[in-house]
Each structure stands twice: as C-alpha cells, then as structure tokens.
C-alpha positions as CSV (number, residue, x, y, z in Angstrom):
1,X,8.0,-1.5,-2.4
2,X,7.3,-5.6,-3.0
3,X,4.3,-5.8,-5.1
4,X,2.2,-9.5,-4.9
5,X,-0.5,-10.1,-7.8
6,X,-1.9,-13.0,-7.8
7,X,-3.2,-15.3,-10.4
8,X,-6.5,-15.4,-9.8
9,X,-7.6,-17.2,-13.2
10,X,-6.1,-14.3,-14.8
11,X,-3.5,-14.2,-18.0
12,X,-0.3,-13.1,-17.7
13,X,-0.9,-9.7,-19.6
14,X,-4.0,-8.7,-17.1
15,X,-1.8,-9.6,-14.1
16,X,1.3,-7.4,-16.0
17,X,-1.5,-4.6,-16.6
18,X,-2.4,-4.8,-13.3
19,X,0.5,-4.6,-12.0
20,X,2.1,-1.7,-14.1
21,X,-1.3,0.6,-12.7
22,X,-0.1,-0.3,-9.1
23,X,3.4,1.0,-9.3
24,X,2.3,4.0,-11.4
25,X,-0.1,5.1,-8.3
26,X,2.5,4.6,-5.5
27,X,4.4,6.1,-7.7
28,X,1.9,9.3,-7.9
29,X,0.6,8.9,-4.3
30,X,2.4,7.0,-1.9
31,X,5.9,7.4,-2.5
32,X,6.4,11.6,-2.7
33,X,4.9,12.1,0.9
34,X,6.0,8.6,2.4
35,X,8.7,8.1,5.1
36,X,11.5,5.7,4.3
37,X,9.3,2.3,5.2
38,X,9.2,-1.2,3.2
39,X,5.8,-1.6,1.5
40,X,4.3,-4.7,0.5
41,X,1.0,-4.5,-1.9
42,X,-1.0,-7.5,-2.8
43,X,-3.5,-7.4,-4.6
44,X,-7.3,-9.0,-4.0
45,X,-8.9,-10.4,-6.9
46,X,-11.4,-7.4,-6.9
47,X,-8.4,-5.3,-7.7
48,X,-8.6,-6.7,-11.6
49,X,-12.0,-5.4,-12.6
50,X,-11.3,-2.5,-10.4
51,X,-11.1,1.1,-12.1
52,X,-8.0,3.5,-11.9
53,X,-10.0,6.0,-9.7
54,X,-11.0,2.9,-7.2
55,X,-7.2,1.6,-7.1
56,X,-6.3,5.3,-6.1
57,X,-8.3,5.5,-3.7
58,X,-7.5,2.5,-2.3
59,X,-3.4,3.5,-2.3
60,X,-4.0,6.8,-1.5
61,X,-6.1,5.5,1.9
62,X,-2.6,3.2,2.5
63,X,-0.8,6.3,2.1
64,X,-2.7,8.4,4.8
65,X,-2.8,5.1,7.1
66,X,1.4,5.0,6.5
67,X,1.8,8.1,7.5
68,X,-0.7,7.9,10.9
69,X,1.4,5.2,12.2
70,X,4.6,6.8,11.2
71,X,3.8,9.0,14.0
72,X,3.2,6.4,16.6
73,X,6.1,4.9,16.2
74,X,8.5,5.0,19.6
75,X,5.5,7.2,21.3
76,X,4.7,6.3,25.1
77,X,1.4,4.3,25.2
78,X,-0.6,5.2,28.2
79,X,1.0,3.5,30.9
80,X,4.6,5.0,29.8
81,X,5.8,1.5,28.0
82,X,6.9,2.2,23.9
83,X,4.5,1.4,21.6
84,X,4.7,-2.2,20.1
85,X,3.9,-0.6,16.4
86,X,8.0,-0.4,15.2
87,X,9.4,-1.5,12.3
C-alpha cells in the first residue's frame, strides 16, 4: 500500500496525523478482505478537516470498488476479447 499526502499548506504533524488515520483504516477495512493488489492512496486536501467516520467511508467505498474489479479481471467482455482491466 503507497500512501501520498500532500502538503497542502499543512505542517508536518497534520500531514503525519493524517497519515497515521489512513494506514490505521486500510488497516481495519481494506486490507483483511482485499486480494493481493498494489494500492496507492492520495489524499485530497479535503481529507485534512475530514472526520474519522468520513475517511472510513471513503476507504471502505475503495475497498468494495477493489474487490468489484477483482472479479473482472481476465473475464470475456462481450464480444469474447479479455477485459482490458488487468494489473
């Protein structure tokens, strides 16, 4: 999992802070039911004033979109050609 906070007029202990509440909710929510996939997370600047509740939400909706195209991956599109969504 790569992790990308930027600045965003932001000290170094908000973007730290910031960063510790990311990798504690993939942690908690993505990573248990996850196949084995590189991740990268960057965060917006919204992400800084956002709530612990609103950032779970957010990598819990990642999660579920992970897995959805987990399942795509290698299937036949309609006119029998692989799908183009691979790693």
């Amino acid at each position: 999992m790569g992790l990308i906070v930027p600045k965003h007029k932001h000290s170094g202990v908000e973007r730290n802070a910031l960063k510790r509440r990311l990798r504690e909710l993939v942690r908690l929510r993505l990573l248990p039911g996850a196949p084995a996939r590189d991740v990268v997370i960057r965060a917006r600047r919204e992400a800084y004033d956002a709530t612990f509740e609103a950032l779970g939400r957010d990598v819990e909706r990642a999660a579920d979109q992970l897995r959805r195209s987990t399942f795509d991956v290698g299937r036949p599109t309609r006119d029998g050609t692989p799908s183009s969504s691979g790693p």
